[in-house]
Structure formats: structure tokens, C-alpha cells
Kinemage of the C-alpha trace (Angstrom):
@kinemage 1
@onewidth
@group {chain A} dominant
@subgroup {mainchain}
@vectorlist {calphas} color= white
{ca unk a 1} P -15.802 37.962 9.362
{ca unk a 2} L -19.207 37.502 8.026
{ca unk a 3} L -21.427 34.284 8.835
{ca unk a 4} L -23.355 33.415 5.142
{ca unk a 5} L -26.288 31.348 4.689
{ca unk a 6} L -26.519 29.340 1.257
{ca unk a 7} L -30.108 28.328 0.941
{ca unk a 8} L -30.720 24.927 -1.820
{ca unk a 9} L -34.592 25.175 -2.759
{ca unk a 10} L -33.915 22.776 -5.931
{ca unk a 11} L -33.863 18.719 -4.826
{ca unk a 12} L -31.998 18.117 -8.083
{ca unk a 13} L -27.906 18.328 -8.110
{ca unk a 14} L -28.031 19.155 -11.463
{ca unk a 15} L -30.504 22.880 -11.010
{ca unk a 16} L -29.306 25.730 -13.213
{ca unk a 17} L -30.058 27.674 -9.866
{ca unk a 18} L -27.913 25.688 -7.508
{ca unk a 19} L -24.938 25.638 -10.520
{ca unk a 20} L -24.307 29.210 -10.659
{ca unk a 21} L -24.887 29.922 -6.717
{ca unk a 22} L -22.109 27.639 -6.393
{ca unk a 23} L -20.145 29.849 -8.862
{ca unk a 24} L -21.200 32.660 -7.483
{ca unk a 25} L -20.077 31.182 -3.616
{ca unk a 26} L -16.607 30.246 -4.996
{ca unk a 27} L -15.933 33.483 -6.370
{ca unk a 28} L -17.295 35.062 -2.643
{ca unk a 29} L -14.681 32.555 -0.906
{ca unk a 30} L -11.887 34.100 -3.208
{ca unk a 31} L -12.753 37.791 -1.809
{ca unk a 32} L -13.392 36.641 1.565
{ca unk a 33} L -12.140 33.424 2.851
{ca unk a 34} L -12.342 34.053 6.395
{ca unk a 35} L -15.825 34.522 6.459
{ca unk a 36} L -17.836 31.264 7.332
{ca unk a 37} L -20.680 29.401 4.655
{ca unk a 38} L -23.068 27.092 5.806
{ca unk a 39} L -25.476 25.424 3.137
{ca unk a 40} L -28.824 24.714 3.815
{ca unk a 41} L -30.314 22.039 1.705
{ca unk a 42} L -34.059 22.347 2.156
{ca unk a 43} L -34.971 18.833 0.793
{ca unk a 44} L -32.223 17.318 3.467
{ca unk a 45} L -32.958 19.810 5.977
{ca unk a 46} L -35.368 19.105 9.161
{ca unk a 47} L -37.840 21.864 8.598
{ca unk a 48} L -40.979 21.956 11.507
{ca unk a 49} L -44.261 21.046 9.822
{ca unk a 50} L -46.807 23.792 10.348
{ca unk a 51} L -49.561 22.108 11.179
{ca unk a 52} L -52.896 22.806 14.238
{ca unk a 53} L -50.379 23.446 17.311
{ca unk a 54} L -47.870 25.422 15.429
{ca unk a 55} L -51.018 27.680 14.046
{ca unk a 56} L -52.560 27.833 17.432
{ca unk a 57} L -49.060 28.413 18.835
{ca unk a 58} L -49.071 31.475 15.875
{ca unk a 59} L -52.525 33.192 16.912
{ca unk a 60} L -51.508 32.896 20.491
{ca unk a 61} L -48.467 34.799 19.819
{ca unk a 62} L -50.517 37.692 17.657
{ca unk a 63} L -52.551 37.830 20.507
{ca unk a 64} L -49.640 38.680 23.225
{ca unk a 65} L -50.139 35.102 24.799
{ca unk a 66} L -47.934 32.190 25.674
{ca unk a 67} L -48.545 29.021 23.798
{ca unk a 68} L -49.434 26.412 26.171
{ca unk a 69} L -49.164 22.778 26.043
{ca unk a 70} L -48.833 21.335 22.974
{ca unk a 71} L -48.431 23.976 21.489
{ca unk a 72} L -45.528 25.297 23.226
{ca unk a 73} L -43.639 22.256 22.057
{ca unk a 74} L -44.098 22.472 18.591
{ca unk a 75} L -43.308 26.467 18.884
{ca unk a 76} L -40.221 24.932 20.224
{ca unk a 77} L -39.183 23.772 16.885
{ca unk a 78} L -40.200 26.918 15.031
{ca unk a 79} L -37.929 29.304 17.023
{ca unk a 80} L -34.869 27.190 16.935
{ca unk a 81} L -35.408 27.045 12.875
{ca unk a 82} L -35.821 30.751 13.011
{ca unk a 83} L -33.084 31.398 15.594
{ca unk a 84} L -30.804 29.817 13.379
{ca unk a 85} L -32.094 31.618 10.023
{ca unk a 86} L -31.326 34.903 12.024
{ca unk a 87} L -27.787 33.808 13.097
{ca unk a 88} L -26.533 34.877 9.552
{ca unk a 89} L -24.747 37.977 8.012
{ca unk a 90} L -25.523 37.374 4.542
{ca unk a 91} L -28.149 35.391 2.779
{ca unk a 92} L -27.970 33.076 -0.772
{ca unk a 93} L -31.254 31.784 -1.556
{ca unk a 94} L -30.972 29.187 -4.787
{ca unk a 95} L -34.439 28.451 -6.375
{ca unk a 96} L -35.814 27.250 -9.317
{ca unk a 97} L -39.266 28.039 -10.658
{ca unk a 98} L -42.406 25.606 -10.238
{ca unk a 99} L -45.895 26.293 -11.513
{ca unk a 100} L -44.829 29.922 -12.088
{ca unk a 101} L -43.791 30.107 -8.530
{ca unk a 102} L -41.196 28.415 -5.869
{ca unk a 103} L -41.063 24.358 -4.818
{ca unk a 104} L -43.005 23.237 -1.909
{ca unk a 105} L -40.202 23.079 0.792
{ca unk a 106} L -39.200 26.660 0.147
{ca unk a 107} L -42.750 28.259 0.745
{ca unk a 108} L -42.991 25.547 4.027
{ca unk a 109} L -39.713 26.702 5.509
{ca unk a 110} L -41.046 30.674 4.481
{ca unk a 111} L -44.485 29.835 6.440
{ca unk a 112} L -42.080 28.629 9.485
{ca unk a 113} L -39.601 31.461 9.601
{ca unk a 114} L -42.556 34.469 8.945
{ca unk a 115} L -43.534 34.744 12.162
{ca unk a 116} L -44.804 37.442 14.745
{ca unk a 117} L -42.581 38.971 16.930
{ca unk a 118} L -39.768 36.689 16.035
{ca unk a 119} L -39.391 38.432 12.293
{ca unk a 120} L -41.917 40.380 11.886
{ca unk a 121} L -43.711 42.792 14.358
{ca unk a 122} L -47.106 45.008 13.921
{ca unk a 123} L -47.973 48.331 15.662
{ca unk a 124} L -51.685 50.178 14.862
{ca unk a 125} L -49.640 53.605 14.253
{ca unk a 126} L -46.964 51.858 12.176
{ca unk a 127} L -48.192 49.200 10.981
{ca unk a 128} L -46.283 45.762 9.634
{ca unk a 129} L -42.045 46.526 10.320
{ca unk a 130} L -39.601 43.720 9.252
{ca unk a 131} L -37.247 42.272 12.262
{ca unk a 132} L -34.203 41.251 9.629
{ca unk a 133} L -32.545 43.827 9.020
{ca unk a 134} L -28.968 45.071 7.688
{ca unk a 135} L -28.238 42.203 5.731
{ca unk a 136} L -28.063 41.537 1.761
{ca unk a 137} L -30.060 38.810 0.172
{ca unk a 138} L -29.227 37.229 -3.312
{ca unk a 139} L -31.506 35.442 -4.752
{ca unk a 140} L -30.244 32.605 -7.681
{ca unk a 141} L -33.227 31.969 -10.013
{ca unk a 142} L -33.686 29.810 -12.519
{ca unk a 143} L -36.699 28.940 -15.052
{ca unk a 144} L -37.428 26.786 -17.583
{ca unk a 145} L -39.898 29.257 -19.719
{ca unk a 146} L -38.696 33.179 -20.102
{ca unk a 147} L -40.357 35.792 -17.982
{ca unk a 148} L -38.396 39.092 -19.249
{ca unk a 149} L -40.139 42.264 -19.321
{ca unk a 150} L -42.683 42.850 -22.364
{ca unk a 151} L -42.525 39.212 -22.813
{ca unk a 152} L -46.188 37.813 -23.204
{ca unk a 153} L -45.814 35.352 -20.032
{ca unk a 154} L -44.339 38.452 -18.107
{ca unk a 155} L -47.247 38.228 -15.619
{ca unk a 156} L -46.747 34.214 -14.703
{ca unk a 157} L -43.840 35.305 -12.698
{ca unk a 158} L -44.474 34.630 -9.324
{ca unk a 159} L -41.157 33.734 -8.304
{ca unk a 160} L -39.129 36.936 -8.303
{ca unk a 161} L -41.787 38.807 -7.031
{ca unk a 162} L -43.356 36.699 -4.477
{ca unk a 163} L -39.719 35.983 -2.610
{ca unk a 164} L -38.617 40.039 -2.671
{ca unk a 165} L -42.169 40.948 -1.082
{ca unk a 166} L -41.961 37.993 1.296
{ca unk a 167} L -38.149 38.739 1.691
{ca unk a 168} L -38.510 42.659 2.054
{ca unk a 169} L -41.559 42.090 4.182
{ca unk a 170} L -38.971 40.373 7.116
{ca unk a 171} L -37.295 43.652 6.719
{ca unk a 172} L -34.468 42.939 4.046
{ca unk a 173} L -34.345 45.728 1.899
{ca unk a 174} L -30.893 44.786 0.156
{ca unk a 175} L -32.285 41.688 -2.281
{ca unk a 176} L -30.615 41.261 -5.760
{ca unk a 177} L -31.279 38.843 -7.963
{ca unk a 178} L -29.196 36.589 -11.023
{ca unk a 179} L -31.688 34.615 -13.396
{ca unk a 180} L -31.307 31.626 -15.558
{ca unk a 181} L -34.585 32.032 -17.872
{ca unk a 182} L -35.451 29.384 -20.877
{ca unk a 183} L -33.583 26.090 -19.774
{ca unk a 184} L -36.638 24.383 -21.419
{ca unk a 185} L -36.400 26.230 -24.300
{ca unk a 186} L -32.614 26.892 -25.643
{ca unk a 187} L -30.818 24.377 -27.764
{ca unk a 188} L -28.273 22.788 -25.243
{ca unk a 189} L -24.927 24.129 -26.975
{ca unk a 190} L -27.025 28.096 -26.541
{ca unk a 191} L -28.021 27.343 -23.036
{ca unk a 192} L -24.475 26.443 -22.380
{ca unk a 193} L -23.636 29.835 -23.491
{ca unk a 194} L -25.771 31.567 -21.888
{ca unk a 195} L -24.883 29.655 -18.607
{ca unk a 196} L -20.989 30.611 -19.427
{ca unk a 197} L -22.256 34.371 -19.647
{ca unk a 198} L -24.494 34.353 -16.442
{ca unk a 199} L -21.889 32.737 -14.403
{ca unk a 200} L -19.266 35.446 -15.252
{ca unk a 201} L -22.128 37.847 -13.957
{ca unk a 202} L -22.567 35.883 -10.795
{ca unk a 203} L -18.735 35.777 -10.127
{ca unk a 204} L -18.787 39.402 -10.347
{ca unk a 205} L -21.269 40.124 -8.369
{ca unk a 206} L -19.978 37.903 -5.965
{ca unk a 207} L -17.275 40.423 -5.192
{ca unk a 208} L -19.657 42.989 -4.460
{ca unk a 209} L -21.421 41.079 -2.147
{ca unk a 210} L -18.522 40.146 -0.387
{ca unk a 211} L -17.997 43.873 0.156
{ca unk a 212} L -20.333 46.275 2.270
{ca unk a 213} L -24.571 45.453 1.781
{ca unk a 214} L -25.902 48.497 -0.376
{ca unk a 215} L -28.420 50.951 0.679
């Protein structure tokens, strides 16, 4: 039995993103419906701020020190967020696109859960080596403007490729990805189509995530 970790970046009900991860989740509870899904709503969720003792709490920690004080009690909060990040098998990360990139609460929770020597550790002879490993990662996107390859906003995508560096840097290495592209710009009887045809791909995929994480 696998624990899996549904994470909502959109605040609206109504995201393209959250639509077909919930499509994609039904068909995953069809192949496995033993294994456990928790849903993680960032815009309901209790995420730490990251504010003076958290960073001091962060540069102690680089350094090989304790946080003291203050500081130890907001660290407090950041390791029981990314305790309970880590406690999953499987990860479903949701997300629409904003200003070319990902909402707010998404990159706040990402600057509490990157952290040294809790996800992330450095050596001088190796370098940066990610802490989360062994487990898949799909990532739900959708946008409102159409970032395909050889089209001319190709290089406004920051989305995609800032979560699989961010992602990969952590140490997942197994991260696919389902988009929704052009909700802004499709007639709503074509974007229902295309909706209709993406969620057929996410229920399919579904059933090979539910299987074993690829290489």
C-alpha cells in the first residue's frame, strides 16, 4: 500500500489543473484502492511563513549549527511541514500557471520544504545531492496562453521547468507531467474537447502510476 500526496496550488474549484488531477486520482483509486490519498490544499493549508528566524534558523543549519532561540521555534514549524511532505510514496502536484510561472503559495510552501539537510544535502567533492528519493512525481499543469515547443512564447514557460529543476533538485528524478495549454484562448465547446481528450490521457496514465515509479 502506497501513501499519495495530492498537492492543490490553484485557490479556484473550478482550475483546469485541479479538474483533471481529480480524474487522473479517480482513475489511480480504481487500480489501487488500498493505497491511502491525502489532499493538500495549499490556500487552506497552514504553511510556516519564512520570514528573519526561519532564515537565520536556515544559515545556522548550512553552517552545522543549532538554531537557538527564536529561531529554533519557528524551525519547529518548518520540519513538521517537511516531515510530513516526506511521509509520502507518491506525489500529485496540481498547478496552474501565473505570470509565466506558479501562484504565490506554491513557491512559499517550495521555499519551506527546500531545505538543508532535511531535503537537500551538499558535500565539496559531490556537490548538491537530493534527500527525496524513489518516488514518482506528476505534475497537473494548466495555462491559459500555449507554451508548446517552436511556439513563439515557448521561452515564457517558467512553470514546467522551474518545478522539475526545483523538484529533481530534492532528488526526484521520476517527474511526468499532463498539460492543459490555451484555456484563455479556445472557444469553450474546443476547450471542452480538448479537456475530454486530456482527461482520457490522465486516466491512463493514472494506471501507470499506480504501478512501479520508472527509472
Amino acid at each position: 500500500m502506497s501513501n499519495v500526496l495530492h498537492i492543490i496550488a490553484s485557490p479556484r474549484v473550478e482550475s483546469y489543473s485541479t479538474r483533471v488531477a481529480l480524474a487522473f486520482l479517480d482513475s489511480y483509486r480504481q487500480n489501487r484502492p488500498l493505497d491511502r490519498l491525502e489532499t493538500l490544499d495549499l490556500y487552506k493549508a497552514d504553511i510556516p511563513p519564512f520570514t528573519a528566524p526561519q532564515a537565520k534558523a536556515k544559515y545556522a543549519m548550512s553552517a552545522g549549527q543549532a538554531p537557538k532561540n527564536e529561531d529554533q521555534a519557528a524551525w519547529q514549524a518548518v520540519i513538521k511541514t517537511i516531515n510530513h511532505f516526506k511521509g509520502f510514496d507518491k506525489y500529485v502536484l496540481s498547478c496552474p500557471m501565473w505570470n509565466f510561472s506558479v501562484p504565490y503559495r506554491l513557491k512559499q510552501y517550495i521555499d519551506v520544504i527546500v531545505q538543508p539537510s532535511l531535503t537537500v544535502a551538499f558535500s565539496p567533492e559531490k556537490g548538491y545531492s537530493g534527500l527525496v528519493t524513489g518516488r514518482p512525481l506528476m505534475l497537473i499543469l494548466s495555462s491559459g496562453g500555449a507554451y508548446q515547443i517552436g511556439n513563439p512564447c515557448e521561452t515564457y514557460d517558467f512553470q514546467e521547468t522551474y518545478l522539475r529543476s526545483i523538484f529533481a533538485f530534492i532528488g526526484f528524478t521520476d517527474i511526468r507531467a499532463i498539460r492543459v495549454q490555451g484555456t484563455m484562448q479556445s472557444k469553450p465547446e474546443q476547450l471542452e474537447a480538448e479537456i475530454g481528450k486530456i482527461i482520457a490521457q490522465a486516466s491512463a496514465a493514472a494506471r501507470e502510476f499506480a504501478g512501479e515509479p520508472r527509472e
